[in-house]
C-alpha positions in Angstrom: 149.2 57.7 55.9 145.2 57.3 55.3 143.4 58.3 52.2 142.4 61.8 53.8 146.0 62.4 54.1 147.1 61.4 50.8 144.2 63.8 49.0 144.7 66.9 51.2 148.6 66.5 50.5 148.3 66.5 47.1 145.9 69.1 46.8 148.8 71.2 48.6 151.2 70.2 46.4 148.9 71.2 43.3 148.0 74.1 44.9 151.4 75.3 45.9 152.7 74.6 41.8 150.1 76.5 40.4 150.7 79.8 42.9 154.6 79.1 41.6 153.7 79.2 38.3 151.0 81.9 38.3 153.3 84.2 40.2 156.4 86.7 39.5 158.0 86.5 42.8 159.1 83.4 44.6 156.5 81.9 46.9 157.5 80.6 50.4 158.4 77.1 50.3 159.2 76.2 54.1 161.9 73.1 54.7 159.4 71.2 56.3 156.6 71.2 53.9 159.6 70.2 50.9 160.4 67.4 53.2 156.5 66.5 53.4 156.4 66.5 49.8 159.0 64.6 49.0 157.9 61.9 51.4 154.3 61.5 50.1 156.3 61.3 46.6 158.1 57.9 48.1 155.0 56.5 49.8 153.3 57.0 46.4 156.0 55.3 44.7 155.9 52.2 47.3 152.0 51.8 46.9 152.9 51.8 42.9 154.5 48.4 43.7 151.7 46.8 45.9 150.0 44.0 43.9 146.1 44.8 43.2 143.5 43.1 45.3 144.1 38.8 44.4 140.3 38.4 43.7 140.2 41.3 40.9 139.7 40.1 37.7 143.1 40.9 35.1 141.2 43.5 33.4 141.1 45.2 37.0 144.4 44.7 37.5 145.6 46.3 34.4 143.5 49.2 34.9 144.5 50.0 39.0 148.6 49.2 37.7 148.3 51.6 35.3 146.1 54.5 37.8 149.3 53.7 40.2 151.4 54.4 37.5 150.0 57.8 36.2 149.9 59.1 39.9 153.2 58.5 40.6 154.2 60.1 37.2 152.2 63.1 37.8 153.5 63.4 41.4 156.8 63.7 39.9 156.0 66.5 37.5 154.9 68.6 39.4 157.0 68.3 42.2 160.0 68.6 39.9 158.2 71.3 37.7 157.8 72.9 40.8 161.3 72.9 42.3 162.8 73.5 38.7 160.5 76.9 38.3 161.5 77.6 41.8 165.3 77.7 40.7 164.9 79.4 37.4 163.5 82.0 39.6 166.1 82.3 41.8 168.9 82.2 38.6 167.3 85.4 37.1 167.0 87.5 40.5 170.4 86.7 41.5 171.7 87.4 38.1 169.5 91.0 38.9 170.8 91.2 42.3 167.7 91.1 43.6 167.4 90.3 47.5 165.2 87.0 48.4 164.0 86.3 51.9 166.0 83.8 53.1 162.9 82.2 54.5 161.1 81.8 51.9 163.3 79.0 50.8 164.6 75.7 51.5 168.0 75.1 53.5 169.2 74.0 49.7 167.7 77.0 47.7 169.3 79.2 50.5 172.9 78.3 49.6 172.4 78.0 46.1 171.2 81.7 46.3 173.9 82.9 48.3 176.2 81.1 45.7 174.8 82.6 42.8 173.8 86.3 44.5 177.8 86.2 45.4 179.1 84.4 41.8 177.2 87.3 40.0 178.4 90.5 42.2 181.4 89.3 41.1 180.8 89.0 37.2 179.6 92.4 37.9 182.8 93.9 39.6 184.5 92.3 37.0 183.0 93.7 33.8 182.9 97.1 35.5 186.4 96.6 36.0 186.8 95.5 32.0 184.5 99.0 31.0 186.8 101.4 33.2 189.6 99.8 31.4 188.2 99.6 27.9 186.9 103.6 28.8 190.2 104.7 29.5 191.7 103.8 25.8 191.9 106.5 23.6 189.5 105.6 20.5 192.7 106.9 17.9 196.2 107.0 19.5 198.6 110.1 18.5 200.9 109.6 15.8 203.6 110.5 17.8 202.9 109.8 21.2 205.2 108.2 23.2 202.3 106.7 25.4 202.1 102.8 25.2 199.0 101.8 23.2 195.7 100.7 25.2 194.2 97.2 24.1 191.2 97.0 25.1 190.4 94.1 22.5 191.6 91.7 25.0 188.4 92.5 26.7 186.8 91.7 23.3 184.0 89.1 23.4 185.2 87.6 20.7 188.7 87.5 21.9 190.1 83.9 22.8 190.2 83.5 26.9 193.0 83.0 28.2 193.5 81.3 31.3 196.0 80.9 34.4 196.8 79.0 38.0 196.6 80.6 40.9 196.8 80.0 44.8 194.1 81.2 46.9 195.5 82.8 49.3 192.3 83.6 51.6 188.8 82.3 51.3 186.4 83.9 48.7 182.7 83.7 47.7 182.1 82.7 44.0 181.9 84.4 40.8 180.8 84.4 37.4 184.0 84.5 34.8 183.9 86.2 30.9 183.2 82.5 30.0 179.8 82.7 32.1 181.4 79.5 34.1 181.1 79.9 37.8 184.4 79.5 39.7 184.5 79.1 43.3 183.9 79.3 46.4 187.4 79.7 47.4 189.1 78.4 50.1 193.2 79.5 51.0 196.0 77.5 50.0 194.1 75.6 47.1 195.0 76.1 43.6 192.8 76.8 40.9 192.6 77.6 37.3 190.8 80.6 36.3 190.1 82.7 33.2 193.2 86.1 33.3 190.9 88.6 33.2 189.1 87.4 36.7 192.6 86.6 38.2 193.8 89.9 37.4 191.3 91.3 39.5 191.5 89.1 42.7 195.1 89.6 42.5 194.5 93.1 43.1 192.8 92.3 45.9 195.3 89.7 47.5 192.8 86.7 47.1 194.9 85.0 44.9 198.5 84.9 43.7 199.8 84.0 39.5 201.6 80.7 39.5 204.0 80.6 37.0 
């Protein structure tokens, strides 16, 4: 790679981080051009260890060692700044459900958005589930009702959660549990330990059986 190469490289990788970070929406970020990047990153890194020319003087020296080692530090940066604001992105509109094209991102940011999209459909399902639950208690139970008492506490945020293993009995995409950990994916006959309140619901479905 010549110096021509080198400069218009970088200027696409400055140009590229500052679009990112001037922009609401995710900008397209193709496989190949992440793999271009993170190659001029190494070949930075290697001319970082090349020895200055022998007949400079050690003033020189000092000076083009230390140049090689603030380019390869800012080369990092922003390449890491870059992919970092690139997944902080991608968190907050999967957490909104919001649909990405698929193209617009690497083969890695692809599955960690399917992941996530799927982790946090399920968190959703889940608390819906908790609402309808918590909805259907009576707010002041009859004095003399024979009608078993709704809890909805258990729901409570502040409650304690309680947690269970289960078999997975079919393959599932992830989810987000009340502890905000993501579990999953799943994959049949494995068993897992989940919060009760999640397992409750993908027994329902027949994803999972209780293990006593």
């Amino acid at each position: 790679m010549n110096a021509q190469e080198f400069k218009t490289i970088y200027e696409e990788l400055i140009f590229d981080w500052e679009l990112e970070c001037a922009s609401e929406e995710i900008t397209p970020l193709p496989e190949a051009k992440l793999k271009k990047f993170i190659n001029f990153q190494k070949e930075i890194h290697q001319i970082e260890q090349h020895a200055p020319p022998s007949d400079a003087s050690e003033e020189d020296k000092s000076i083009i060692w230390e140049l090689k080692k603030e380019s390869s530090k800012n080369v990092d940066f922003v390449l890491n700044d870059l992919l970092t604001i690139r997944q902080e992105k991608i968190i907050q509109m999967s957490k909104n459900l919001e649909i990405i094209e698929e193209n617009a991102l690497t083969l890695s940011e692809q599955q960690f958005y399917r992941n996530l999209l799927s982790a946090f459909k399920g968190y959703k399902k889940t608390k819906q589930y908790h609402n309808a639950i918590a909805e259907s208690c009576p707010e002041e139970s009859p004095i003399d009702s024979d009608v078993e008492e709704c809890e909805p506490e258990i729901f409570s945020t502040d409650a304690p959660i309680e947690y269970c293993d289960v078999r997975v009995l079919k393959d599932a995409p992830s989810l987000v549990g009340p502890d905000f950990v993501i579990y999953g994916p799943f994959h049949k006959e494995e068993i897992v330990r989940l919060p009760k309140s999640s397992a409750s619901i993908m027994e329902k479905e027949k994803i999972i059986e209780l293990l006593e």
